[in-house]
C-alpha positions in Angstrom: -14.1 0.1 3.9 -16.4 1.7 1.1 -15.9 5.4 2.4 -11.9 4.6 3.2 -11.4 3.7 -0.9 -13.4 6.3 -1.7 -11.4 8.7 0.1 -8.1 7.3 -1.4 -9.6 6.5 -5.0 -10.2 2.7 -5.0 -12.5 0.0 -6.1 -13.6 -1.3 -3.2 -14.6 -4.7 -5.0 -10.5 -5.1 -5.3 -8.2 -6.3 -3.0 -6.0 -4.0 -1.0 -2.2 -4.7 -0.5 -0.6 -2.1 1.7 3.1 -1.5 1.7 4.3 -0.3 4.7 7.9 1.1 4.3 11.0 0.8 6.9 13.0 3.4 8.5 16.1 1.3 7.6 19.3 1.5 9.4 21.8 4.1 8.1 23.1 3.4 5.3 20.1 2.1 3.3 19.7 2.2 -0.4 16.3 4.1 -1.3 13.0 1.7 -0.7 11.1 3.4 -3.5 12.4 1.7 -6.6 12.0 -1.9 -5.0 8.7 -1.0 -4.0 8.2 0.6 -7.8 9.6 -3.3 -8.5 7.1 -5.1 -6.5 4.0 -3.2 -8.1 5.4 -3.8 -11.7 5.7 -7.7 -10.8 1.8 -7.2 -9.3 0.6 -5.5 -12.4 2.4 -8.1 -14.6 0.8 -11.1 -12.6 -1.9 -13.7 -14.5 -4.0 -13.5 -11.7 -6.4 -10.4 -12.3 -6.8 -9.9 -8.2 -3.0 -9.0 -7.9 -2.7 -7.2 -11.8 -6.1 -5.3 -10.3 -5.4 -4.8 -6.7 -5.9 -1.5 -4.8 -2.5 -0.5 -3.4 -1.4 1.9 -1.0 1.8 2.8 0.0 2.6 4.5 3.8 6.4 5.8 3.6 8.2 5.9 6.9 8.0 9.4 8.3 11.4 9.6 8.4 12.0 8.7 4.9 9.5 11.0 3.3 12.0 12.9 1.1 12.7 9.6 -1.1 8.6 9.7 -2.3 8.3 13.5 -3.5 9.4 13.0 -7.3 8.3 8.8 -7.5 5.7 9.0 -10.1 3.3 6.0 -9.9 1.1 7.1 -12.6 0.2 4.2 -15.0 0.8 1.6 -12.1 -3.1 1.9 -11.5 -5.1 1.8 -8.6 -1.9 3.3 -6.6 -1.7 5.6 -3.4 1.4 7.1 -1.8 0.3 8.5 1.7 0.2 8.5 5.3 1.4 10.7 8.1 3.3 10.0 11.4 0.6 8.5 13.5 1.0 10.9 16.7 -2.1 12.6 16.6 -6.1 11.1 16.5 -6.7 11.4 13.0 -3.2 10.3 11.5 -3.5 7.6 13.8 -7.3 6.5 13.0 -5.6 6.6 9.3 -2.9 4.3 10.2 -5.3 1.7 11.6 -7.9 1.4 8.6 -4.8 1.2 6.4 -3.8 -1.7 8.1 -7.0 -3.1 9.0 -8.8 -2.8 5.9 -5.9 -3.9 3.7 -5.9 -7.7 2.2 -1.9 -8.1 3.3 0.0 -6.0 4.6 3.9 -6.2 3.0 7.7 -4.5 4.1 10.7 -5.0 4.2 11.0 -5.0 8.2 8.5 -2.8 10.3 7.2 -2.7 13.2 3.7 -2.4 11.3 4.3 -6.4 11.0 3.0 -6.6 14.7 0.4 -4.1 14.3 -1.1 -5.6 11.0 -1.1 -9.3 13.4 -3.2 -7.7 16.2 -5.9 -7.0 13.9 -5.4 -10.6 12.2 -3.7 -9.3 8.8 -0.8 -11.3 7.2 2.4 -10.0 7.0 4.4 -10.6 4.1 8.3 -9.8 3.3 10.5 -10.7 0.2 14.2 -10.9 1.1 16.3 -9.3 -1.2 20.0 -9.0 -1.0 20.0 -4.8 -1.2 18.0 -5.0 1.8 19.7 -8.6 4.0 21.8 -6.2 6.0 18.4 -4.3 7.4 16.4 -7.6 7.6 19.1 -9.9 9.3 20.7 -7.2 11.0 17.7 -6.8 13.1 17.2 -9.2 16.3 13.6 -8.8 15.8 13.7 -9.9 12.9 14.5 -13.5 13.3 11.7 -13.8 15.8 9.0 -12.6 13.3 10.5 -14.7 10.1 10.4 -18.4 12.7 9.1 -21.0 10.3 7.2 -22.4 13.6 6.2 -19.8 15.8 7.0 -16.7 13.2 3.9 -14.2 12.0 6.2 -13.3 8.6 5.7 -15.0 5.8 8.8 -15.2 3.6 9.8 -15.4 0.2 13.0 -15.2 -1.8 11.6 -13.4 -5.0 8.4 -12.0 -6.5 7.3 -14.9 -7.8 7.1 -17.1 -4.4 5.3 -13.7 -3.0 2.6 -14.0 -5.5 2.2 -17.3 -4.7 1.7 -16.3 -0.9 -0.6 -13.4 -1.2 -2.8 -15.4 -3.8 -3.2 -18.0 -1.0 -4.2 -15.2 1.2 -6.9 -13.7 -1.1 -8.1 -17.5 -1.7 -8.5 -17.7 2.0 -5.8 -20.5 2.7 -6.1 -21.0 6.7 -2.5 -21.9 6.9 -2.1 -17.8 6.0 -4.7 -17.0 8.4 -2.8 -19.0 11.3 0.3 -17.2 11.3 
């Protein structure tokens, strides 16, 4: 974990929340300025682990044109990178995002799954620019099941806070999913 935020340019003492961005159904509206959003309502948060925490951002390969001019200078401890996992050393990069990452968030991916194999929460925030993407997907009802479900769900920023600070306390209801 030490030598994977030095690489990227984090504290490793902090947190790291990993956004994993969709591929999105044509048409979508542009992820970037919700996840632009997101980090603001982070950075603007009283707890210091969330104002504080590393984050790194993995745009879908398909949707890399959308990243080139977002400028996430002055957000802090912020990375923008990742490559299509196809080959060894993309893919070794797509695992330690996801396994050394605190929570891993979207908007629906299939990096939802891959973050539950290696027992990381999954976390979502339904939005109504993106409710075509997220209920239009039969997957996605199966991930968001209040019973059985590995999503956890909230309807703004503020219920999200609330969920990843239960994370990074250690809540075992969290863990369970």
């Amino acid at each position: 974990r030490d030598e994977f935020c030095t690489a990227i340019g984090f504290d490793p003492a902090r947190p790291i929340l990993l956004y994993v961005c969709s591929v999105l159904s044509r048409p979508a509206p542009p992820e970037a300025p919700f996840v632009l959003d997101w980090i603001r309502s982070l950075r603007e948060s009283d707890d210091p682990r969330l104002a504080q925490a590393n984050i790194l951002i993995r745009p879908h390969p398909e949707r890399l044109g959308e990243w080139q001019n977002v400028d996430v200078s002055g957000l802090g401890r912020v990375a923008v990178r990742g490559r299509n996992p196809i080959d060894p050393d993309a893919k070794r990069e797509y695992f330690d995002s996801i396994f050394f990452s605190d929570a891993v968030v979207g908007i629906i991916t299939s990096a939802f799954i891959e973050a539950a194999v290696v027992g990381r929460p999954s976390l979502t925030i339904e939005t109504a620019a993106f409710t075509e993407h997220q209920e239009g997907a039969p997957h996605y009802h199966y991930l968001r099941d209040a019973a059985a479900g590995l999503l956890m769900v909230a309807s703004d920023f503020a219920d999200h806070q609330a969920q990843l600070r239960a994370i990074l306390d250690g809540d075992p209801t969290a863990a369970a999913r």
